[in-house]
C-alpha positions in Angstrom: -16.8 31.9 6.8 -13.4 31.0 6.1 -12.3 27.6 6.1 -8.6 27.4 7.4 -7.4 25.4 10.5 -5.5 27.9 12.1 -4.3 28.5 16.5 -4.8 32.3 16.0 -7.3 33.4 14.0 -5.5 36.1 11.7 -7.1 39.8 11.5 -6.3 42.5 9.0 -7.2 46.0 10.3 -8.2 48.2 8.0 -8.7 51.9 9.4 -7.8 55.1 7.8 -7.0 57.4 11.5 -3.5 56.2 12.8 -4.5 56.8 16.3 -7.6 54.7 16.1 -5.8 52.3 14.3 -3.2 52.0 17.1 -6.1 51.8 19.9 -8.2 49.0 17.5 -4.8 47.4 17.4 -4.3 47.4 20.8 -7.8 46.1 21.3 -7.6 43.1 19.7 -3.9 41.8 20.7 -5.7 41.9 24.5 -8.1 39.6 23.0 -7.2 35.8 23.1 -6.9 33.7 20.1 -6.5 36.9 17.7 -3.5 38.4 16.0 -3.2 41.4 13.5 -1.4 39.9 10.6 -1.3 43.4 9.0 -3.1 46.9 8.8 -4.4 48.9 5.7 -5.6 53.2 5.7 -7.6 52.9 2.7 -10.2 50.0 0.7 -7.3 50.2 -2.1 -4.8 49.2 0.1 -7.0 46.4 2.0 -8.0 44.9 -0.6 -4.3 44.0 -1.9 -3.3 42.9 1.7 -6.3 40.9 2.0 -5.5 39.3 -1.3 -1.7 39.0 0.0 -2.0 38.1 3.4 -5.3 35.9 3.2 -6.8 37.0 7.1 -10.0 35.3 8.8 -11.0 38.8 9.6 -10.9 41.9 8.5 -12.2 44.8 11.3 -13.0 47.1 8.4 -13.9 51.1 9.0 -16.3 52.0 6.7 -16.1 55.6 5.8 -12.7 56.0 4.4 -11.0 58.7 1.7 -10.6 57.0 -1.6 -12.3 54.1 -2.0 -14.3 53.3 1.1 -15.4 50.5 3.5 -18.8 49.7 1.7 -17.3 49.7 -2.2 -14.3 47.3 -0.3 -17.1 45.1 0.9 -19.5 45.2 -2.4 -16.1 43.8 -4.6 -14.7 41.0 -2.3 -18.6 39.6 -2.5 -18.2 39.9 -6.0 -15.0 38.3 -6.6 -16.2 36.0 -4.2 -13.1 36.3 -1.8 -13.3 34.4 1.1 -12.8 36.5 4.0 -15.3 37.4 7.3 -16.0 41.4 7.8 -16.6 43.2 11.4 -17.9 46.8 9.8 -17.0 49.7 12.3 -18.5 53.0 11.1 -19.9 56.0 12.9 -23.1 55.8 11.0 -26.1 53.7 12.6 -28.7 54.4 10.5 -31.1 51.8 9.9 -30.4 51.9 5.7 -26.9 51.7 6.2 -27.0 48.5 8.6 -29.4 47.3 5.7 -26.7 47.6 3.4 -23.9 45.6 5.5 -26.1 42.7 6.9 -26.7 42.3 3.3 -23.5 42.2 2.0 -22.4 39.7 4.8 -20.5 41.4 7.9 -20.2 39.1 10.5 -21.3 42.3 13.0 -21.4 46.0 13.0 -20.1 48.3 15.7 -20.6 51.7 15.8 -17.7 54.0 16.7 -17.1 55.3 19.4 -17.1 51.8 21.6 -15.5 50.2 24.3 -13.1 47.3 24.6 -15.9 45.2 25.9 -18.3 46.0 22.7 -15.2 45.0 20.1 -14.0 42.0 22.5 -17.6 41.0 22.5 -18.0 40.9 18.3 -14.4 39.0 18.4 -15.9 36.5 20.7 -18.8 35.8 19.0 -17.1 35.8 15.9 -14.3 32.8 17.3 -17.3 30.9 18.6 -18.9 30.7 15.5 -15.6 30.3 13.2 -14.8 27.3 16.1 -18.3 25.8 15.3 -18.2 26.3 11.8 -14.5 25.6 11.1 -14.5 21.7 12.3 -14.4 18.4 9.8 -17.5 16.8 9.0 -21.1 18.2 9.2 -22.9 20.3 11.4 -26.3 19.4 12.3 -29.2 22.0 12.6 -29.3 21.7 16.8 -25.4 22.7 16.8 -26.2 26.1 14.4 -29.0 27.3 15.7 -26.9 26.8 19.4 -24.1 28.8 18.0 -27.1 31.7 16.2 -28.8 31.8 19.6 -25.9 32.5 21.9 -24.6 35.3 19.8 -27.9 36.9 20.0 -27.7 36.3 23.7 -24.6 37.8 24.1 -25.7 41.1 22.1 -29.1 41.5 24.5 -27.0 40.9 27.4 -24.7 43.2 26.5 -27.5 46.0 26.6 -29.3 45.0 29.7 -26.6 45.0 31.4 -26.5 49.2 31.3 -28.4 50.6 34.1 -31.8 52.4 33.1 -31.0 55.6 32.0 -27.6 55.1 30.9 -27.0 54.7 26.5 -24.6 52.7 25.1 -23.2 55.1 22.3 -23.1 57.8 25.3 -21.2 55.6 27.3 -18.7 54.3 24.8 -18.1 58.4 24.1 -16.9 58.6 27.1 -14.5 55.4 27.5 -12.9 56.3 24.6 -12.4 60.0 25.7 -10.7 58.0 28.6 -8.9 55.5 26.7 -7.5 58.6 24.3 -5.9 60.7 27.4 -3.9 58.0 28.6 -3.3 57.5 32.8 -4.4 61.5 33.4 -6.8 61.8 35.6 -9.7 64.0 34.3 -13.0 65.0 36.5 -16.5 65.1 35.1 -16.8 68.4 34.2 -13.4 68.3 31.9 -14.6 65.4 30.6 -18.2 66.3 30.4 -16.5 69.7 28.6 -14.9 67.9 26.2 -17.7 65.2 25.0 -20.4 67.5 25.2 -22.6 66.0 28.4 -23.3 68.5 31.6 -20.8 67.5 34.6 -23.9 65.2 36.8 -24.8 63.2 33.3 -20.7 62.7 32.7 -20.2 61.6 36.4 -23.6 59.1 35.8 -21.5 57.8 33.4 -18.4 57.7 35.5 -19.8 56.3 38.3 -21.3 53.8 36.4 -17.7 52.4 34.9 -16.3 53.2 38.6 -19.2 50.2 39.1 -18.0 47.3 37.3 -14.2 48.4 37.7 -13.0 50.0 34.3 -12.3 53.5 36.3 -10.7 54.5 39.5 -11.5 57.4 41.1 -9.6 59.4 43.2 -10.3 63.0 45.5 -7.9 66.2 45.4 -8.3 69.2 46.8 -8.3 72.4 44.9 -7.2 75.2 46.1 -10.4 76.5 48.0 -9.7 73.1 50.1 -13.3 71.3 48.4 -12.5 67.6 47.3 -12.5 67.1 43.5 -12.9 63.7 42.2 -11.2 62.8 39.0 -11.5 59.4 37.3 -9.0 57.7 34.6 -9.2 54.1 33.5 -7.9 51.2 35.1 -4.7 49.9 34.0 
């Protein structure tokens, strides 16, 4: 955990897709007490700006061309640099989960996700960074508090979906959302393009309709029967 006293705790993004990279960016500017102090497409490349710019945080993709997310993580342990690592990666098998928690990542999120899942890791993260940041000692009560509610949090998260309902599934399809911008789309095009039939896509839809992340809205084709299409709230 890095030690500096800082307002804004300073994040390095390091993410090889340039339109992922612009939505992660996105992300975390919405997300108080962060700021993006610079971005990176390959491990190369992060590992000079995180020995330039020095960041809290690095939100670090893991499967990258050249030298990837993993190699990046095994040499700044090595070199003992003092930095904290979110992983993101596609992969959530349980060896390569193994692999991070040993090497240190503060959490691991597995692509595609939600606002709520990466604003949920940041939070976490600043509670703990908070706690573990201030002068003087902590005492054993105070850490195992901060250990516990993080763990909280993460259960939370997943009880909160109805039964039924999976949580990679469901951050498939609010990214699919987040990707197509303020057009309206109705479960069948979406369910098309993610690869769900049209009733488990508008589960899914009805679901983020729910806790107010989508609007939906009828229009009438041109055999006159109501269509509802969905897009994300602004």
């Amino acid at each position: 955990m890095s030690k500096k006293t800082i307002e804004s705790i300073q994040v390095l993004l390091v993410e090889d897709d340039p339109m992922v990279q612009q939505v992660n960016r996105m992300f975390i500017e919405k997300i108080t007490g962060f700021s993006v102090v610079g971005v990176a497409s390959t491990g190369l490349e992060g590992k000079r700006q995180i020995e330039k710019l020095k960041p809290d945080l690095v939100l670090l993709d893991i499967y990258m061309p050249g030298q990837d997310g993993l190699s990046l993580i095994q040499e700044l342990r090595q070199e003992q640099i003092d930095v904290d690592i979110i992983a993101v990666t596609a992969a959530n098998d349980t060896q390569t989960v193994k692999t991070l928690l040993r090497h240190g990542v503060m959490d691991y999120i597995v692509k595609p996700f939600t606002f709520e899942r990466l604003q949920q890791a940041f939070k976490q993260y600043k509670d703990m960074y908070r706690q573990l940041n201030q002068a003087g000692e902590i005492s054993q009560d105070k850490l195992d508090k901060v250990l516990s509610a993080a763990k909280m949090d993460q259960a939370k998260a997943m009880a909160d979906l109805p039964k039924g309902l999976h949580e990679q599934t469901l951050n498939q399809i609010y990214t699919y959302l987040l990707n197509t911008g303020n057009e309206a789309k109705s479960a069948e095009e979406i369910g098309t393009d993610v690869g769900l039939a049209r009733v488990t896509a508008r589960r899914y839809l009805n679901y983020l309709e729910s806790v107010g992340k989508v609007e939906m809205e009828l229009t009438y084709g041109t055999i006159g029967r109501p269509i509802q299409m969905y897009r994300l709230k602004g």
